[in-house]
ZAGU-895571 format. One record per residue (C-alpha): x, z, y. Coordinates in pm, whole numbers, plus 50000, padded with zeros to 5 digits. Example, Ala and Ser with C-alpha at 12.3 -4.5 7.8 and 13.67 -1.06 7.14 Angstrom:
<sites>
512305078049550/513675071449894/
</sites>
This chain:
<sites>
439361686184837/442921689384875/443851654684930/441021652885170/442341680085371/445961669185371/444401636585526/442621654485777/446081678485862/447971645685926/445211621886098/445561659786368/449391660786354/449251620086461/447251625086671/448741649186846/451991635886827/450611606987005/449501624487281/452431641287307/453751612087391/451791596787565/450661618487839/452801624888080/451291668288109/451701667887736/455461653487717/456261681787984/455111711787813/456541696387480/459861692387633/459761732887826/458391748487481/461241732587279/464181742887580/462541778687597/462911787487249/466241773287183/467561791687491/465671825187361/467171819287046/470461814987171/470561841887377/469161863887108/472671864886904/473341860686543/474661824386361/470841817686199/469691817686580/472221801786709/471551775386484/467731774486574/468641768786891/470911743286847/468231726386635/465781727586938/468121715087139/468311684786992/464551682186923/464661685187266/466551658687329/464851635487101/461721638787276/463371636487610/464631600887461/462041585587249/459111607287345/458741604187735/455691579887817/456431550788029/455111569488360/457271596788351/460361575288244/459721549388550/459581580788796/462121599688677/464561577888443/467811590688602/466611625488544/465441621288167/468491606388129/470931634488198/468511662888100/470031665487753/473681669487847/471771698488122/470191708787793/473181711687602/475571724987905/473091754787904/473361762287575/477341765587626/476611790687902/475241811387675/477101809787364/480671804487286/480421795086886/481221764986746/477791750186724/476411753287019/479571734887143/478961708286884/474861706886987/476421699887350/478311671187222/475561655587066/473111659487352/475311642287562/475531611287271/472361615087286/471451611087626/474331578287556/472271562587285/468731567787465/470231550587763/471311521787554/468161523387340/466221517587721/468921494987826/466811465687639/463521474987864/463901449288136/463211415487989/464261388888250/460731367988391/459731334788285/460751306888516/459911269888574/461331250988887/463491275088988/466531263589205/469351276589044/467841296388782/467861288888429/464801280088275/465671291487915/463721324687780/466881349087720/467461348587266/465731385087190/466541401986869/463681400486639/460861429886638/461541440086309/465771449186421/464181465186737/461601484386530/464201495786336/466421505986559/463831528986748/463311544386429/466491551786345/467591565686653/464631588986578/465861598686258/469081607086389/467881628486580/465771654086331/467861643986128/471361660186318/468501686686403/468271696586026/472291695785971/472071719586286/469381743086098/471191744985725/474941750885886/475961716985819/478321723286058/481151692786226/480591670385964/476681665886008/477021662086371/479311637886359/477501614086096/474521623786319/476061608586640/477641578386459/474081568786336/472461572386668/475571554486838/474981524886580/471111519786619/471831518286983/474101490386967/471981464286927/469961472287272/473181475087484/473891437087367/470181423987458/470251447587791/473681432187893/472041400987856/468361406787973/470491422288297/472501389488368/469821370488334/467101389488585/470751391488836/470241358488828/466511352588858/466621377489114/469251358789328/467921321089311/464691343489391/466071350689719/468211321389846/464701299789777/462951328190012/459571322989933/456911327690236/453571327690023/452901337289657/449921323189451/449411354689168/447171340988889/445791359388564/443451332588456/444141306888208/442751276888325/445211258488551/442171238588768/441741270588964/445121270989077/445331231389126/442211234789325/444241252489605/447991247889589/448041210489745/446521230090096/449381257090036/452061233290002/450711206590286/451911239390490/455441225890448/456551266490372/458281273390073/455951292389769/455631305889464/453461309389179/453321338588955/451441335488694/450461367688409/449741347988111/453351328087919/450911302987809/450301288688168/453531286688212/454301248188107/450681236988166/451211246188526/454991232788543/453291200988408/450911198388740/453231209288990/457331210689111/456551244289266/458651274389122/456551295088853/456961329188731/455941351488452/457011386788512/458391402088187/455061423088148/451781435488275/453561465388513/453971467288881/457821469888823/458051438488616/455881421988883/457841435789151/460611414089065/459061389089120/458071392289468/460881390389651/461141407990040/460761372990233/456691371390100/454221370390399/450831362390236/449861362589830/447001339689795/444261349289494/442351321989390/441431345589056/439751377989115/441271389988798/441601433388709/445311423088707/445211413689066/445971450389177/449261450288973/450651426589265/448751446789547/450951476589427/453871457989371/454311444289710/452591466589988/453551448590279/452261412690149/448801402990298/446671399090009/443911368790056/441161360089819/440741321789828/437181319889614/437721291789368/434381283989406/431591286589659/428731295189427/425611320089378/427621333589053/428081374789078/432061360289099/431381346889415/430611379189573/432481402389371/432881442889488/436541435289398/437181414589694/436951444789905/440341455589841/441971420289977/442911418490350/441091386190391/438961365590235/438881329390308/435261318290270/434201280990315/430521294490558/428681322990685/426381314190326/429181329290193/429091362890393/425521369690393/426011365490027/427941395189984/425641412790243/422601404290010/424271420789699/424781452289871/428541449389886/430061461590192/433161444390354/433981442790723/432961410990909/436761411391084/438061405590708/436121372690626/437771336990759/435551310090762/437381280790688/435511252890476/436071238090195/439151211090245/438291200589889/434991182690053/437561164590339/437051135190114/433251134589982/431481104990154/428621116190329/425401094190263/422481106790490/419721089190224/417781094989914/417801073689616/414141062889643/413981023589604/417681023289433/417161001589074/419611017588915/420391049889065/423431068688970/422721107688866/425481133888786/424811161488568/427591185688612/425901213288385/427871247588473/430121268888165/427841289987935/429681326988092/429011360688005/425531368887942/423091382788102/424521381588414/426451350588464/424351330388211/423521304188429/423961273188182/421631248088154/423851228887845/421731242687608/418631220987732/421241190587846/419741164187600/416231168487679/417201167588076/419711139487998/416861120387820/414271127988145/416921110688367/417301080588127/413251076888116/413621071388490/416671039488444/419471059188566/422841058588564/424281091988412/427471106588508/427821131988279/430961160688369/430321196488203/432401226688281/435741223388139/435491258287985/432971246387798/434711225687542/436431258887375/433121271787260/431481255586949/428031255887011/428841241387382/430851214687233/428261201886965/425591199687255/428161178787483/429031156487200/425541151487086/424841142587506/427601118787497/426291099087147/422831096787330/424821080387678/426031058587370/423101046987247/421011043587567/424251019987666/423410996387365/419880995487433/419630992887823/423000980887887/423381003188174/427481018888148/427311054188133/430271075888263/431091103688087/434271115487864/438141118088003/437111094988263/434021121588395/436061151088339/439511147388401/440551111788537/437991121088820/437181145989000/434621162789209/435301146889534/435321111289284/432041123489079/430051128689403/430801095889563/430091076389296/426661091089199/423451095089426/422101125189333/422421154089121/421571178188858/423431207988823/422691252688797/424341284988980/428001265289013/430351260089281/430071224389249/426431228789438/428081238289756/430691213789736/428221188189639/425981197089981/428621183690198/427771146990047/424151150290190/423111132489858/419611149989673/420341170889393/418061193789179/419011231889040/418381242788677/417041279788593/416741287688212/414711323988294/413361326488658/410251309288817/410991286089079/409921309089378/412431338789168/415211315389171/415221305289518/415031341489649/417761352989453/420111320489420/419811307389793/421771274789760/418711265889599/416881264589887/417581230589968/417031218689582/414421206289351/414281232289131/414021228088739/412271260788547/412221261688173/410021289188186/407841266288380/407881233288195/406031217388423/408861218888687/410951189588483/409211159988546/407591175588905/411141180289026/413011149488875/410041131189072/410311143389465/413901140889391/414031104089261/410761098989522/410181112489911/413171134989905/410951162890097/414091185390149/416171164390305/416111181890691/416301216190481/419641201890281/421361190590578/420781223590754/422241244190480/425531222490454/426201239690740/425721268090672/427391272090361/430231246990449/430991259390805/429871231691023/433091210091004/431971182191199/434501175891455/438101165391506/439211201991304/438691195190933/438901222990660/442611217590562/443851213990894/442531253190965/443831263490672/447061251590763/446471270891065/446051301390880/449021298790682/451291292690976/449921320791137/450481346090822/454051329290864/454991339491190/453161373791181/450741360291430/447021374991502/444461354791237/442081337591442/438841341091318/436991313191505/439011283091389/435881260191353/433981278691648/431341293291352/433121322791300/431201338591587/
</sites>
């Protein structure tokens, strides 16, 4: 009973010492409680008092140092920092003894050592391809020296605090101060460094003068590679800041651009990294951490890119309401968000296209009376069920085997997320082994492996197949602006549910699991008459923005960036169907 109700006694005191702490109200009242009843003490007369007071003093102090939460110390840091020797000086008002004068002293070490103990707060960013910066991380001392140190400046603390309580008198306050002095020594030497090295950071940040910013949280690389060619073609000088360290090569490995990793996940660490010449930040993520560089540069036009152009709940996110623009490839794209309920002015979307298609051939024919006809199946990334569960993987070999039965050519290029989960990468290996096989037996080369998924891609998938199958994926819309056939897979709605909520598949041959039937029925028109061939070519325009004259996609996003460049009014009819 006893040890179960110590248990309980300290599970409450850590817990509320950890609100205490943490919350900025809490930390307050903490901090007036423990000033009010050393100055009452004081004031009250008598050495035991005194000494009380003295005692809360320095509590006081301690909490002021290691206590505050990381709110109130960003808002008021110069404050915190001085309110101990404040703390102390009132104390000497009051009292003219010999330990309140000594509790004085030692607030104002105090307030010393927890300037030096925050000195070590701003780590310098990551960078890559930074003129005139240096590339190096900045040597950190280990966690366990840091840990300590925090510690031990806390146990000089109530520890001086107890000397102040049992008379210890000169002596205890001095060992008291030494020890705090000492465990605050090794953050002035990483803060004198972590400082030079931001300086510098911060300068080459501002003789390269940066006009756009690419912000990514993500950790796949392809969604920034799928946009920053267009940036650069701009000829303006960028950035890309990216949240996650482990980016940080794989991006510097793709691209000569500078990249960034801010020291941590706060709007002053990103704030560095956005220096004042940034016009335009351009989102090709629509990642929580997003809003961490909306707050940390308020002037900055924020635009959401879409890294896809897809019926996926991504591609019409309520998130996107908070950007200034959003760069959309076709009105498909609007009335998508309109259909989902999510409300966003009309003067905020850009229709732009897709300049990823620019280079898609367009074939205006179907692949009846082809002998060997060349079929992609670009299955999309298994997500995160229910809602964006949208794979057809699962069921690839038996669609994979369908196509075979009909003497095609398979181009098989899955998601590229897809490889990191197990289950997804025993079906794609299993696909591949068949393509293996049905290459011994028919001859036929089948395209699939690095060469499918890396070596090529979309624009270089699409042109070399004549049709194909794919589910609710970006590649669909990108895939329209070939002209070619192509069929939709839905694992849990009938076809006539599917094309009422997914509309890209309007213009498909729809596959249903849940109607089995659908397979062969589908595979057929597709590989046959190609019914919905006037119905396909109608919605490439309208979910690729009609880009049929001399203005292609790039060339009016270049237009756009220029514009956000020289502070000029966005047009919103660059393709004249904006309108």
């Amino acid at each position: 009973m006893v040890r179960k109700a110590s248990k309980t006694l300290r599970r409450i005191l850590q817990r509320g010492l950890r609100r205490a702490t943490t919350r900025w109200d809490a930390s307050v009242v903490l901090i007036a409680v423990c000033v009010a009843m050393g100055v009452a003490c004081t004031i009250s007369g008598g050495p035991v008092t005194a000494r009380i007071g003295a005692a809360l003093a320095v509590i006081c102090c301690g909490a002021i140092a290691l206590g505050s939460p990381e709110r109130l110390r960003d808002r008021f840091g110069t404050l915190l920092g001085v309110l101990p020797a404040i703390v102390g000086l009132v104390f000497l008002a009051f009292v003219k003894t010999a330990v309140p004068a000594l509790a004085l002293a030692f607030c104002l070490l105090i307030a010393i050592a927890a300037w030096c103990q925050d000195f070590h707060a701003p780590v310098p960013p990551l960078v890559r391809n930074l003129p005139g910066a240096d590339s190096r991380s900045v040597p950190q001392f280990p966690a366990t020296v840091r840990a300590f140190t925090r510690w031990g400046l806390a146990a000089g603390v109530w520890g001086t605090a107890l000397c102040a309580l049992v008379g210890a008198g000169t002596a205890g306050f001095a060992w008291g101060a030494g020890w705090c002095l000492a465990m605050a020594l090794p953050a002035v030497i990483q803060g004198v460094r972590n400082r030079a090295a931001g300086r510098s950071i911060r300068r080459a940040l501002d003789a390269y003068s940066p006009v756009f910013a690419m912000p990514y949280a993500g950790g796949a690389i392809f969604h920034i590679e799928m946009w920053e060619r267009y940036i650069r073609a701009a000829g303006l000088p960028y950035i890309i800041v990216t949240m996650q360290e482990r980016t940080l090569d794989l991006l510097a490995e793709a691209t000569d651009v500078p990249i960034i990793v801010p020291a941590e996940a706060s709007v002053l660490a990103v704030r560095e990294t956005m220096p004042a010449s940034l016009k335009a930040a351009f989102y090709v993520h629509n990642s929580g951490l997003n809003t961490l560089f909306f707050a940390a540069a308020p002037g900055v036009v924020d635009v959401f890119l879409h890294h896809g152009d897809g019926d996926k709940q991504s591609s019409s996110n309520p998130k996107s309401r908070k950007y200034d623009i959003l760069y959309v490839a076709g009105q498909g794209a609007i009335d998508r968000y309109a259909m989902r309920g999510i409300n966003i002015p009309r003067e905020k979307f850009v229709i732009g296209g897709r300049p990823q298609t620019e280079t898609i051939e367009v074939a205006d024919r179907g692949i009846l009376g082809l002998q060997v006809p060349t079929v992609l199946y670009a299955p999309t990334w298994a997500g995160r069920p229910p809602n964006d569960h949208f794979s057809s993987l699962p069921w690839g070999p038996r669609i994979v085997q369908q196509l075979l039965d009909r003497g095609a050519r398979i181009i098989f290029r899955p998601h590229p997320v897809s490889r990191r989960a197990h289950d997804s990468r025993a079906i794609i290996e299993s696909i591949e082994k068949m393509l293996e096989r049905a290459t011994a037996t028919t001859g036929i080369e089948h395209i699939y492996g690095a060469q499918a998924e890396t070596q090529w891609g979309v624009t270089e998938v699409t042109n070399a197949s004549d049709a194909m199958v794919s589910d609710v994926s970006g590649i669909v819309t990108d895939y329209m602006q070939s002209g070619k056939p192509f069929a939709m897979v839905t694992t849990n709605c009938t076809v006539e549910q599917f094309r009422a909520q997914y509309p890209t598949s309007r213009g498909a041959y729809v596959i249903s699991l849940v109607e089995p039937q659908t397979m062969e029925s589908a595979l057929d028109d597709m590989f046959g008459p190609d019914t919905l061939h006037d119905l396909r070519w109608r919605q490439r325009d309208y979910y690729l923005g009609g880009f049929n004259g001399d203005l292609q996609p790039s060339q009016a996003f270049v237009g756009l960036l220029n514009e956000l460049a020289n502070d000029q009014p966005i047009t919103l009819d660059p393709s004249g169907f904006n309108s």
